[in-house]
N, CA, C and O of each residue as an XYZ file, in Angstrom:
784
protein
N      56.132    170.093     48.774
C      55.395    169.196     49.602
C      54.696    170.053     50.655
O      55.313    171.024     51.094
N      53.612    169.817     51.047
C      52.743    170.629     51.771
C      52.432    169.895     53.158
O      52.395    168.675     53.001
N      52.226    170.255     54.309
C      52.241    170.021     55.538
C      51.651    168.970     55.705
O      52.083    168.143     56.508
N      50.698    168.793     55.093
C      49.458    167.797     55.059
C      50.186    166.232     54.635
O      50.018    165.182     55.254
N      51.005    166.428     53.434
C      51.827    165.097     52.878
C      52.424    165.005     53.635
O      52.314    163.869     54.095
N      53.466    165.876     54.417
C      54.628    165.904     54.779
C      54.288    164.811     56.416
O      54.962    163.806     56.641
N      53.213    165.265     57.315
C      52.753    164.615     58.280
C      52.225    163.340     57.636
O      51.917    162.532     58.512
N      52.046    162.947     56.574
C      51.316    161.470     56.222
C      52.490    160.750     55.783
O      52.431    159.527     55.657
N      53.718    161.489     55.499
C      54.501    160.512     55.198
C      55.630    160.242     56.885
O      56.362    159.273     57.090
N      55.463    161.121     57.577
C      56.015    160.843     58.447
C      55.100    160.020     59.542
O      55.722    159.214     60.234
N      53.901    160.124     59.733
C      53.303    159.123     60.380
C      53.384    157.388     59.530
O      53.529    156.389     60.234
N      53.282    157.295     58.211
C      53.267    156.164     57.844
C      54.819    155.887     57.691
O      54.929    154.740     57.257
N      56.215    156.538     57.891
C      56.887    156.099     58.474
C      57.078    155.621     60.158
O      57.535    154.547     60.549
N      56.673    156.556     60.845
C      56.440    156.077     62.347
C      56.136    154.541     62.710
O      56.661    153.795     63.537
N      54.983    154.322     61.685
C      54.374    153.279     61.550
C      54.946    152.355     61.330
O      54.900    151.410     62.117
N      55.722    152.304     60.121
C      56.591    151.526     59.990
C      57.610    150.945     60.977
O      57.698    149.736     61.194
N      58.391    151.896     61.574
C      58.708    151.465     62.494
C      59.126    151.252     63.602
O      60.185    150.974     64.166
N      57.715    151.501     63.900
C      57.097    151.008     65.156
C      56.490    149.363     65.276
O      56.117    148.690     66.237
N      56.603    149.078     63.718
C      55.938    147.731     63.717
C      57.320    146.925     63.336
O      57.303    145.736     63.657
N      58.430    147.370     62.742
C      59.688    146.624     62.665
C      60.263    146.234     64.088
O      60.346    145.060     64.450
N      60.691    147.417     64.944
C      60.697    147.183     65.888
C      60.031    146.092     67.171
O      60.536    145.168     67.810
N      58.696    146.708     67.162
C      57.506    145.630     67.875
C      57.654    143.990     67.689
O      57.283    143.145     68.504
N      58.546    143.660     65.899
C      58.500    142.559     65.213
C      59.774    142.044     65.813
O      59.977    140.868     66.113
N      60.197    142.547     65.886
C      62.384    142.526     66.138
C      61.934    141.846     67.920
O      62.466    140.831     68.369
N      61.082    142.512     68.547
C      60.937    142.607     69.901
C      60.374    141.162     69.935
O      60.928    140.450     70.772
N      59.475    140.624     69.268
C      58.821    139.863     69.150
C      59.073    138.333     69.197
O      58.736    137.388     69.909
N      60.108    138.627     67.686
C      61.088    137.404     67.773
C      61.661    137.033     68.638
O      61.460    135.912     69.106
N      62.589    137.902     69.130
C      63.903    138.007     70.038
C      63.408    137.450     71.748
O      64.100    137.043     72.681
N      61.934    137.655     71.619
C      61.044    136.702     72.840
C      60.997    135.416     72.662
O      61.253    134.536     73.485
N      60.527    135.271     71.124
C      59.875    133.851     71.090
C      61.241    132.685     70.370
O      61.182    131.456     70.323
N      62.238    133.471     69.946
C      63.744    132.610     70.179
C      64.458    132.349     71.956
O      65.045    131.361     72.398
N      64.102    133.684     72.657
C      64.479    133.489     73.882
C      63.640    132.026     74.692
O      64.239    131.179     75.355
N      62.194    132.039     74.423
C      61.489    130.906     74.890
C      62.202    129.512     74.358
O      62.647    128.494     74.889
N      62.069    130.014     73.050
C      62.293    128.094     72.953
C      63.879    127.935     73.391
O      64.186    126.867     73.921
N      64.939    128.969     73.195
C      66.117    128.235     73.553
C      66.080    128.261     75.316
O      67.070    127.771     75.860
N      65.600    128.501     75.707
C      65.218    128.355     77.536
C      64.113    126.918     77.757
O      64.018    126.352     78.846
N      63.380    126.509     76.589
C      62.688    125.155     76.417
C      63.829    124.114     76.279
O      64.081    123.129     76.973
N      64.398    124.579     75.265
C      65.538    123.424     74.687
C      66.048    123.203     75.869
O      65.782    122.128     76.407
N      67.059    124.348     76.676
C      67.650    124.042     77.718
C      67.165    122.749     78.660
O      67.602    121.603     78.769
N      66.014    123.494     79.315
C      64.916    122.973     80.209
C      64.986    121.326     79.613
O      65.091    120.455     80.477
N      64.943    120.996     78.498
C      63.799    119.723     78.365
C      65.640    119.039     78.139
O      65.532    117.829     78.341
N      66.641    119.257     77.928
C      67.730    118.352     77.502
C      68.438    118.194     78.819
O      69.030    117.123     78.952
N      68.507    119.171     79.968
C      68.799    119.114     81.099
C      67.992    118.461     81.834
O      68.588    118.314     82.901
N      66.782    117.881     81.914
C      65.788    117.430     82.380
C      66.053    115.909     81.687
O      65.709    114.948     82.374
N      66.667    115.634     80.317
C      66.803    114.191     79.693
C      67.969    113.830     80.475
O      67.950    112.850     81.218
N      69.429    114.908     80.281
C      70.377    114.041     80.837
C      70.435    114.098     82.226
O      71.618    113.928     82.522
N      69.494    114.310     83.637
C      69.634    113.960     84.760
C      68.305    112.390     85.027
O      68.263    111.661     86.018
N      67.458    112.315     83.852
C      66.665    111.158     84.144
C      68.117    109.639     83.370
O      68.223    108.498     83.821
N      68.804    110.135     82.403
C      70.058    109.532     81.732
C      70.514    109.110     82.821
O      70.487    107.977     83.301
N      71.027    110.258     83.283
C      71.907    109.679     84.226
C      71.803    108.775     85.257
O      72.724    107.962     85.337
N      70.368    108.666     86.567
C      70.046    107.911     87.109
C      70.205    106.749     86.803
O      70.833    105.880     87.408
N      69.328    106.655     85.319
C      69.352    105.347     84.797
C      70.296    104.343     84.637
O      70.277    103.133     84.865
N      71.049    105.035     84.236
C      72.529    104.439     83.973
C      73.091    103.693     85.365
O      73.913    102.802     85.154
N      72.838    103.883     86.375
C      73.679    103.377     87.526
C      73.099    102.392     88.443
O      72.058    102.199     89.070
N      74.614    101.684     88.170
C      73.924    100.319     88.321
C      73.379     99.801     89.503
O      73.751    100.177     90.614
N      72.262     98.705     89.258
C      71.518     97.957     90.322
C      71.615     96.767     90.830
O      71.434     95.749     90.162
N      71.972     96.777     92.316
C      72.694     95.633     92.866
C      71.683     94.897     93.245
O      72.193     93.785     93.377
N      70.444     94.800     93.534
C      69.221     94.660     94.235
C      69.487     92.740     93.869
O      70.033     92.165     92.927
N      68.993     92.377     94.768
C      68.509     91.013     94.453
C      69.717     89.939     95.440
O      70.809     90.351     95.832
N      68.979     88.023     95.768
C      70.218     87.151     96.136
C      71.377     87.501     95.481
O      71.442     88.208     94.475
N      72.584     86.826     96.263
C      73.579     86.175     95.237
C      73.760     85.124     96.492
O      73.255     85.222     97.611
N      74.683     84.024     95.954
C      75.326     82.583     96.206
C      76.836     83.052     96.168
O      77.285     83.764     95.270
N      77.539     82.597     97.190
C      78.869     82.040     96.637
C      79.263     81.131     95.750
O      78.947     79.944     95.824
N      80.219     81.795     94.552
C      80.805     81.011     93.629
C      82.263     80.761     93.860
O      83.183     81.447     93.415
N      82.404     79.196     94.964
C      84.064     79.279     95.105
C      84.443     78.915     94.283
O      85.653     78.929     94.513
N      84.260     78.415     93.042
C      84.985     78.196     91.947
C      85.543     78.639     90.960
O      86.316     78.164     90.129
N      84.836     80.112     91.208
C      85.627     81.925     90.292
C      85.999     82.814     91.590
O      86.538     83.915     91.695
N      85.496     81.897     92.531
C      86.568     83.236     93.850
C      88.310     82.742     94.111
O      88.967     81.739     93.830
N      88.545     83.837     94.686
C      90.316     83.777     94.999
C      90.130     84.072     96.228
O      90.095     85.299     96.329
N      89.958     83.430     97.471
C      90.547     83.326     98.674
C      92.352     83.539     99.224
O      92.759     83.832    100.348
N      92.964     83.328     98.251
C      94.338     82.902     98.446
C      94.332     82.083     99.994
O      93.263     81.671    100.445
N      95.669     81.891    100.771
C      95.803     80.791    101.301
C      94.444     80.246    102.671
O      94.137     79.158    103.159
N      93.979     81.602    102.855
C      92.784     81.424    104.311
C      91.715     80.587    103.808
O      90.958     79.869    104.462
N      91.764     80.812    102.339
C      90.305     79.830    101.750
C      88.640     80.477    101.953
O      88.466     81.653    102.273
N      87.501     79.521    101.713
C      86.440     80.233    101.293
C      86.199     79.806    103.044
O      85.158     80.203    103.567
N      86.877     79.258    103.613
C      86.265     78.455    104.960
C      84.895     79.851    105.884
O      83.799     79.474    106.300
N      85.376     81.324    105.983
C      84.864     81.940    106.703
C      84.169     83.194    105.685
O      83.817     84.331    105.999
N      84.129     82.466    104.300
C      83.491     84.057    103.323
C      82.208     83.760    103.340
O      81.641     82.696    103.587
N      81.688     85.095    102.973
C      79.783     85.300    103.580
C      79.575     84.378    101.682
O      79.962     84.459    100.517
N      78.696     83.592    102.597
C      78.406     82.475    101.442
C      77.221     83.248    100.806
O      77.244     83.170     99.578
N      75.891     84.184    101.455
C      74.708     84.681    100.770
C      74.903     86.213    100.882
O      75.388     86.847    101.818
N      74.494     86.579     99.908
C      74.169     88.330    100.029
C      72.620     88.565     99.869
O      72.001     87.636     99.350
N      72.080     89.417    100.158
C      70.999     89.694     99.518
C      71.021     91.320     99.852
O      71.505     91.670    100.928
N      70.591     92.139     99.096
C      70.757     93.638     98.368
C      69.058     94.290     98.134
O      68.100     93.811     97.528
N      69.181     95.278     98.730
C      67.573     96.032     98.449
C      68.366     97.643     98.396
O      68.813     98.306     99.332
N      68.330     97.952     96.892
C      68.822     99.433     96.695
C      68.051     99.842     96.238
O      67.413     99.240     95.375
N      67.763    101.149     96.661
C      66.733    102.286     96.800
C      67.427    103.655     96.173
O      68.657    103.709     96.180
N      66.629    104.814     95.607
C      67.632    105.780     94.815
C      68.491    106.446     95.799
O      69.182    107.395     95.429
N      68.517    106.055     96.984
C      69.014    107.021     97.853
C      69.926    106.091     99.014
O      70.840    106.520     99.720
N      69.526    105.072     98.984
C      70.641    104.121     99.827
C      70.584    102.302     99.340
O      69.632    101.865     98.694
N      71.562    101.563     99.707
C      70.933    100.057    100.140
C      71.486     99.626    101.124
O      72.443     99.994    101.805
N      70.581     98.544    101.151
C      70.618     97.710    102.446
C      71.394     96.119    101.922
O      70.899     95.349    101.098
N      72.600     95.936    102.594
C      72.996     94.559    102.483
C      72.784     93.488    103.755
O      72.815     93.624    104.978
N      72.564     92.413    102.899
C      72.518     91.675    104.081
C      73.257     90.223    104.005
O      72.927     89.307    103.251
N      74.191     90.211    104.826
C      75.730     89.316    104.766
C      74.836     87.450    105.477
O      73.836     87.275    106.173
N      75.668     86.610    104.949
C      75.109     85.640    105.864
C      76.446     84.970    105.954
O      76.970     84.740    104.865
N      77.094     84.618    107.001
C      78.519     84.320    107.134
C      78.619     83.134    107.745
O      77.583     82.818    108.330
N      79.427     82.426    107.812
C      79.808     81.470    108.861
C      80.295     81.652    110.258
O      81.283     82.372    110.399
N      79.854     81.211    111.116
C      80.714     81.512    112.618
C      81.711     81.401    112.758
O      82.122     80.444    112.102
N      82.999     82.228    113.701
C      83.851     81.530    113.682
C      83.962     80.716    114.964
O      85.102     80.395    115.299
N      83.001     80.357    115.685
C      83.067     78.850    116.426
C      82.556     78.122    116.125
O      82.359     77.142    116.843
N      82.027     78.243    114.768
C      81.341     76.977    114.823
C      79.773     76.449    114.510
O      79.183     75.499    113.997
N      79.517     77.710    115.167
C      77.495     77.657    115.049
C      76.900     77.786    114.067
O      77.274     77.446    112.945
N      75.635     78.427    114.441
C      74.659     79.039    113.497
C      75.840     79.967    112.751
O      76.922     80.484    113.027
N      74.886     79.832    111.587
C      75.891     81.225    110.291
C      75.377     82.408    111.113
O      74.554     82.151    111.991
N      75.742     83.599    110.942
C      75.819     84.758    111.603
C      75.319     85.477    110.687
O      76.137     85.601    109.775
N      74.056     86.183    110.428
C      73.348     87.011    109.658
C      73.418     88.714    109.869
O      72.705     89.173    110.761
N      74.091     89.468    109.232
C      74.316     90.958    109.241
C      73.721     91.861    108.423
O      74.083     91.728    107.254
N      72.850     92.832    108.634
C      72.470     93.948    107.480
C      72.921     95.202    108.150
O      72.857     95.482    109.347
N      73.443     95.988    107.039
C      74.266     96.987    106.900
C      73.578     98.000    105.826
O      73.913     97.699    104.681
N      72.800     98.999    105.887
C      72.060     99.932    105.069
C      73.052    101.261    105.132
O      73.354    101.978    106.086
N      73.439    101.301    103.732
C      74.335    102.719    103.876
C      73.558    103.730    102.774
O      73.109    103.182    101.768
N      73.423    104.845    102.888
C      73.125    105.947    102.093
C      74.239    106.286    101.237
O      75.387    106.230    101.678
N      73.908    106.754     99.642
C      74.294    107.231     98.893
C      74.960    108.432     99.008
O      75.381    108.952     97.975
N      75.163    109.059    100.250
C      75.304    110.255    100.353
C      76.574    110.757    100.404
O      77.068    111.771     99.910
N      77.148    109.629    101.276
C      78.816    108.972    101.595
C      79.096    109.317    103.235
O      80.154    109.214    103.856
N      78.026    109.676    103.613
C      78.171    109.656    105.082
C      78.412    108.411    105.741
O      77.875    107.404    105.280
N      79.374    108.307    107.075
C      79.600    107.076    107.778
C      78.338    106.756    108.673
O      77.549    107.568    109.155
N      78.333    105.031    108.809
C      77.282    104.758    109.262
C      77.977    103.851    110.203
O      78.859    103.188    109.656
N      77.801    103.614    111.627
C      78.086    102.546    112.493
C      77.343    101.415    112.500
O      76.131    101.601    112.385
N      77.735    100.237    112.608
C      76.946     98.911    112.729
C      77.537     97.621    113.478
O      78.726     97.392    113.701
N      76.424     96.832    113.814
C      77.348     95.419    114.648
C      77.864     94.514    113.958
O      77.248     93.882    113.100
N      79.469     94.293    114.359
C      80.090     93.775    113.481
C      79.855     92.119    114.009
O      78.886     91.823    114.709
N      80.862     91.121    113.578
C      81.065     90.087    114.215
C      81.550     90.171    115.996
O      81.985     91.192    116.530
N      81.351     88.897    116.656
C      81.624     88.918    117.765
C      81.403     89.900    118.447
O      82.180     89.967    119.399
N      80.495     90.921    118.377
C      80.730     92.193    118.997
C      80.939     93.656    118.528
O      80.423     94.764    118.683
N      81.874     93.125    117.934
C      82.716     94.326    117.089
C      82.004     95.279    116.411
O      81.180     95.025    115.532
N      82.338     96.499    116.844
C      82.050     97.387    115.687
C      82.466     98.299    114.674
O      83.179     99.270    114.928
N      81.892     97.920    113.118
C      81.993     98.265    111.806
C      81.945    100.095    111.395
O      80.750    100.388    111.360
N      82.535    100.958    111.186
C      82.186    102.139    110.687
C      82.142    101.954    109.010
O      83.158    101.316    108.734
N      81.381    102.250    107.761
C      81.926    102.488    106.807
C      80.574    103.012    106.406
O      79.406    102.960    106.792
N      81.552    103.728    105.105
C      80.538    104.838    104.152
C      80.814    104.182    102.657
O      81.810    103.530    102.343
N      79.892    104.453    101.966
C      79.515    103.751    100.148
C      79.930    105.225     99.756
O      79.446    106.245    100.247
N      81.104    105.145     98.598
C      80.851    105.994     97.344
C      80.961    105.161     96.227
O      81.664    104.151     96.229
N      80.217    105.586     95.155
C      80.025    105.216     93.655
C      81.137    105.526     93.119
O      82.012    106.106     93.762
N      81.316    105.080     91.458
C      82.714    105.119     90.965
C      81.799    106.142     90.099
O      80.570    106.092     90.150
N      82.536    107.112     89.268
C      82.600    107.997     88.745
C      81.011    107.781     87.059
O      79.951    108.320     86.742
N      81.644    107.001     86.709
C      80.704    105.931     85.860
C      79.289    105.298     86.876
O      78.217    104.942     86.386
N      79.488    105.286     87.767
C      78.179    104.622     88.713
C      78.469    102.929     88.162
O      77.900    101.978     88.697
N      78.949    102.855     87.599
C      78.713    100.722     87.676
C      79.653     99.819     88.704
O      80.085     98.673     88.583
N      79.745    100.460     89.401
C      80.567     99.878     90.768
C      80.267    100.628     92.038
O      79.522    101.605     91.959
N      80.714    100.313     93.072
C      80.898    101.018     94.491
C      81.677    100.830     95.365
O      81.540     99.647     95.678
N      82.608    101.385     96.109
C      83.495    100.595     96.933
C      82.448    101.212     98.360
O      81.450    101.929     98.430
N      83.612    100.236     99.706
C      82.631    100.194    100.570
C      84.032    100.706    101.455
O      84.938     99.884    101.319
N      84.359    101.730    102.216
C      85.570    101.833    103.085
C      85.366    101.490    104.001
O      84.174    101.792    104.064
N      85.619    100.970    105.030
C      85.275    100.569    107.053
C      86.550    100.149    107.326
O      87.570     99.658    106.842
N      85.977    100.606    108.422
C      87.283     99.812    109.478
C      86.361     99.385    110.678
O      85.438    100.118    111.032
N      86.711     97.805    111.496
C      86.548     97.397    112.106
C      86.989     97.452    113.721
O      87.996     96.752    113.827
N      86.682     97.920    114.791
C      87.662     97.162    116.115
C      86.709     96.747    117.088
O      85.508     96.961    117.255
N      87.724     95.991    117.775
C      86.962     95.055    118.888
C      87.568     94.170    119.799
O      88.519     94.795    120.268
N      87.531     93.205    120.229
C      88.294     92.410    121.123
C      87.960     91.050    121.239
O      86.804     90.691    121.462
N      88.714     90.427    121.129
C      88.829     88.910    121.003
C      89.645     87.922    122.021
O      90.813     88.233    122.252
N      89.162     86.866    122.585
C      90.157     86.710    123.559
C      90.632     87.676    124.340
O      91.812     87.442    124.598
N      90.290     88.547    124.778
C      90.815     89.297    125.679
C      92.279     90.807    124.562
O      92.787     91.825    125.032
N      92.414     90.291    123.318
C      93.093     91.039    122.807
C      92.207     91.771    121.968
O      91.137     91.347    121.533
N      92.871     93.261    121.695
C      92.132     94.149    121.005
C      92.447     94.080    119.682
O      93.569     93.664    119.393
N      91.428     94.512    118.510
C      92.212     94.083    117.326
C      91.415     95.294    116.273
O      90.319     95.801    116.513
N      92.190     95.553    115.205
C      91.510     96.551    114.278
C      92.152     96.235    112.956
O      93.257     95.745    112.723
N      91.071     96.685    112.038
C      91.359     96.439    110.777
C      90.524     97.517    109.825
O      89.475     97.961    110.292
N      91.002     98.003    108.352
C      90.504     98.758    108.169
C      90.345     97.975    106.683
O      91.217     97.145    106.422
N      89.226     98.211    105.655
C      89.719     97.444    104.341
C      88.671     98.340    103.456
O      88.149     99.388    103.837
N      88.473     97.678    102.155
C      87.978     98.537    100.830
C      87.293     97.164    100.096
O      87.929     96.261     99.551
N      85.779     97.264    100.240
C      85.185     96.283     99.332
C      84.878     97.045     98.515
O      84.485     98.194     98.716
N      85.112     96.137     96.780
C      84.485     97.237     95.802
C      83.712     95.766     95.071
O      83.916     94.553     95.024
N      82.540     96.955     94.477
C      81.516     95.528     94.045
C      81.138     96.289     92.339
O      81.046     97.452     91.947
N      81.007     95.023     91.713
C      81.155     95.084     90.644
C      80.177     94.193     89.917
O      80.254     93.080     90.437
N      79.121     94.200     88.753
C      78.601     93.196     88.120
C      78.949     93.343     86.696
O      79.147     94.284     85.927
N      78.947     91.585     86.613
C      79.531     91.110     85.370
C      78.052     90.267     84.984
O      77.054     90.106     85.687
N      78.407     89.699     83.258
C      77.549     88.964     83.044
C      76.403     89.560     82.599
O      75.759     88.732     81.955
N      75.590     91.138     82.674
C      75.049     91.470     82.297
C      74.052     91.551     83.369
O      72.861     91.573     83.057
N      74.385     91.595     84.519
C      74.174     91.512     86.150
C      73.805     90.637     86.763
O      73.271     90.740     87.867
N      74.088     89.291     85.978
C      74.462     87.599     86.645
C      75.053     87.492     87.627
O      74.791     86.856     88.647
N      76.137     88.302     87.287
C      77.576     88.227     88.311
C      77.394     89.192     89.347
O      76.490     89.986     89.606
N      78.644     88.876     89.944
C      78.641     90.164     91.321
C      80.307     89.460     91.607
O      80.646     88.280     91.706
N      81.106     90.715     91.682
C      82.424     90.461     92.232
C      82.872     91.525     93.168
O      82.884     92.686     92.759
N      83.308     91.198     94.605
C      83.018     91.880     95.326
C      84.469     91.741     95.655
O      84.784     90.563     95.827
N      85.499     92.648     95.801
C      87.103     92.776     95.635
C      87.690     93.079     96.919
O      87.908     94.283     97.050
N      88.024     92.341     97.941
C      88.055     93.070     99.469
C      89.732     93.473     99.456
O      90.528     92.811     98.790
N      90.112     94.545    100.212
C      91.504     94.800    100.933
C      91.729     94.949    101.536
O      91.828     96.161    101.725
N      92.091     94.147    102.582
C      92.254     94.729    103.772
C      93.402     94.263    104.708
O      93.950     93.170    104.851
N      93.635     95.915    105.505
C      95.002     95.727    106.336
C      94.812     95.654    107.613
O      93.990     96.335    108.226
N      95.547     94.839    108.089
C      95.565     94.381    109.285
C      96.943     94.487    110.201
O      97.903     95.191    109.887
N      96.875     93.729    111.291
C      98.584     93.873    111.950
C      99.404     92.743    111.174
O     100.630     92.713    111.276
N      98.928     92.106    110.642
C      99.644     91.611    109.367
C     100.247     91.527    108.298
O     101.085     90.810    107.750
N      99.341     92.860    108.016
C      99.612     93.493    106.407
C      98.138     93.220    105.711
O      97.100     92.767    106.193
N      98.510     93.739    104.213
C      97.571     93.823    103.298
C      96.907     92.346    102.723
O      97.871     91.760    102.230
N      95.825     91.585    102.585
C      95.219     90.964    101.810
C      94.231     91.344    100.667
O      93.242     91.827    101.219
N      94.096     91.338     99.567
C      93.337     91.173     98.704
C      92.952     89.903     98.734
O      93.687     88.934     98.922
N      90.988     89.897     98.416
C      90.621     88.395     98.215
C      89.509     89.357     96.995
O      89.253     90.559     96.932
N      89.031     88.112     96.103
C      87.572     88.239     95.461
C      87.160     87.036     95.546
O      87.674     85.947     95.287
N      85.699     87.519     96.127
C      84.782     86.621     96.135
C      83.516     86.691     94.640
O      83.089     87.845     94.618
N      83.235     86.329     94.148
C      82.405     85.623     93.106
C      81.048     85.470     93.769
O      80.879     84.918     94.856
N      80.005     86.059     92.945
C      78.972     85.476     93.470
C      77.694     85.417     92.496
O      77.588     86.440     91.819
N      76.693     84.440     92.271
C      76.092     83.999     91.103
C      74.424     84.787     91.388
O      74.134     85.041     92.557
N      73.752     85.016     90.648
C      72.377     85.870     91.102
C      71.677     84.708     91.328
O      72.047     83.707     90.715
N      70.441     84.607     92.322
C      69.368     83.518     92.495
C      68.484     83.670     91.990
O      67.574     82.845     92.075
């Protein structure tokens, strides 16, 4: 073999590969893209998923004393209207209650953020409400933690309880599960409430 072949076969090996290589390089980009696409676009499905999924309280409800459980205090002083404006980032409730002397019903809105930070607000008679919203794990519920104090008659009084709200019915319903302890002890009530 003479110098002349010997350089033509080693350049058209060079060649070779230099272009296997270049090819190897090539791929190994355009597999890196799309599995960094795939990523991108399925991580991008399950956080629009997820939003979606959690549920929306928005809208009236009515008291339904005829699926609520008061036990012995009765429906005499439960917030007969709700009405709900949730936003991706907080809602706003708004209670419509009965007095307890007697009067005008007593109208309350309470806007808490999603965030789970505590929010202060005016309670009844005066009183004031602390509580923070977290979601249940699933998002189709929320409980509500607060505690109340204030003074009545001249006596001071506090209470701390756990509303958790829930829709049934295919979001007809609304069941809103209260607990709360007092210098009494513990009550559980559910109130029932129908969409308008």
């Amino acid at each position: 073999m003479n110098n002349r072949s010997f350089i033509l076969l080693v350049f058209h090996f060079e060649s070779l590969l230099t272009f296997s290589v270049l090819k190897s390089i090539y791929m190994n980009i355009s597999f890196a893209k799309k599995l960094l696409a795939a990523v991108i676009v399925s991580s991008t499905l399950v956080s629009f998923s997820h939003k979606a999924d959690r549920a929306n309280f928005s809208g009236g409800w009515a008291l339904n004393e005829g699926k609520s459980d008061f036990g012995q205090r009765g429906a005499r002083f439960a917030t007969k209207t709700i009405k709900v404006d949730q936003k991706s980032d907080a809602i706003a409730i708004t209670r419509t209650t009965p007095s307890f002397q007697g009067g005008d019903d007593v109208t309350t809105t309470e806007t808490l953020g999603f965030d789970g930070k505590e929010v202060q607000s005016e309670g009844f008679g005066g009183s004031v409400r602390k509580s923070a919203l977290k979601w249940a794990t699933d998002e189709k519920s929320f409980s509500i933690s607060s505690t109340t104090t204030g003074e009545r008659n001249g006596q001071a009084f506090s209470f701390s309880g756990t509303d958790t709200w829930t829709l049934g019915d295919g979001g007809k319903s609304l069941l809103v599960t209260s607990v709360r302890t007092t210098q009494q002890g513990e009550v559980t009530t559910k109130a029932a409430y129908d969409k308008q």
